[in-house]
C-alpha positions, 0 to 999 in steps of 0.5 A: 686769105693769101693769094695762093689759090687751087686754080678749080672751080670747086666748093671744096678748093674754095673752103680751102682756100679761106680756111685751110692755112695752118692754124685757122681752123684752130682760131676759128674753134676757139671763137665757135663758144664766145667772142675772145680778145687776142691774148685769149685766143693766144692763151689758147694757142701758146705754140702760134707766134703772135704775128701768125696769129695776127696774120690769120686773123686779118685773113680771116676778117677780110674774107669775112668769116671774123669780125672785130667788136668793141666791147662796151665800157668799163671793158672797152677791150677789142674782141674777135667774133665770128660773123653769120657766115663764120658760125655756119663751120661750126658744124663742120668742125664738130663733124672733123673733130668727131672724125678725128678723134677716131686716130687721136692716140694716146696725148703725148707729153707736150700735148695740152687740153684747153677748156674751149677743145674739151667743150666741144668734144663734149658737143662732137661725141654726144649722141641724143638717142642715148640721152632721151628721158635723162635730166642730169648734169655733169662736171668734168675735171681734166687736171686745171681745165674744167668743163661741164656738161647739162643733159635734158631729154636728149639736149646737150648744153655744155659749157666752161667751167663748174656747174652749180649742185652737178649730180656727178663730178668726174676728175680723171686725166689722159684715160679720158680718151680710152674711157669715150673710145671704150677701151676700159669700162667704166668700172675698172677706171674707177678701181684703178684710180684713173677716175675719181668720183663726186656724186651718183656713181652711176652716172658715170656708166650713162656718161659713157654712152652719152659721149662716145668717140666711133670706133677707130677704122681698122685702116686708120693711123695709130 
């Protein structure tokens, strides 16, 4: 944290404080799946200089939201981990990025999608009273980024990486986005090509309203 402050007793300013500096929520999302060593999280993040990264990172194991963890051998690599106190912005972050995916737009072209961002929307958008008596297990491919999603009666577990016998393989790009929001039905992203399919074809209708981004409010940015 630096020692700037809002000068209020408040919660909110607080929470500012700690985790408001450019980036550090991002650093934070990225720790939100699994521990990461600094050139992960860099991986991550190619835009953030390294000595900013590095300087978020100690602000953040000072106030005590990340700590350092040596793992043990033949790794013995230092990784960044979020503590108890760290873990309890998890829900918070999904609750953001559910609010924010409502301007998101269309991805512009220096725009990247990293695993880590695509699994938690995957856990921001899920809504488990659409998902009740469903067993099913999804794979999605956004280009090289691969995700996976695994449904049971309502219980989201999702996850990098492929899934071992998916029932419905998804490899689609940008339409993505219109696809959760509900700009294009299922149907005609399948015919224009946007979306192809690996699996039960119609899955893909109860994937759209598994995950599903609200509905942009009429006075938010486009």
């Amino acid at each position: 944290m630096t020692g700037r402050t809002y000068g209020q007793f408040c919660g909110l300013a607080r929470a500012l404080e700690l985790v408001g500096e450019r980036w550090a929520l991002l650093v934070v999302r990225d720790l939100v799946l699994a521990p990461k060593r600094f050139t992960d999280l860099h991986r991550g993040l190619p835009r953030i200089p390294t000595n900013v990264l590095s300087a978020r990172l100690k602000e953040l194991e000072q106030v005590g939201i990340v700590r350092r963890r040596v793992l043990p051998r033949p790794a013995a690599a230092v990784v960044y981990e979020l503590t108890a106190y760290g873990r309890e912005l998890e829900a918070i972050l999904l609750q953001l990025g559910r609010w924010g995916a409502q301007s998101l737009g269309e991805p512009g072209p220096e725009d990247i999608l990293t695993e880590d961002s695509l699994t938690l929307a995957l856990r921001a958008t899920f809504r488990p009273e659409a998902a009740r008596q469903l067993r099913a297990g999804y794979e999605l491919r956004v280009g090289t980024v691969v995700v996976h999603a695994r449904i049971a009666d309502g219980i989201l577990e999702a996850g990098i990486g492929p899934l071992e016998a998916p029932d419905l393989i998804i490899d689609t790009g940008p339409v993505l986005r219109a696809l959760w929001a509900g700009e294009i039905s299922p149907g005609a992203a399948v015919e224009s090509g946007a979306i192809r399919l690996t699996g039960d074809p119609a899955l893909l209708d109860r994937f759209v309203e598994l995950f599903r981004i609200p509905a942009t409010p009429v006075d938010a940015p486009a």
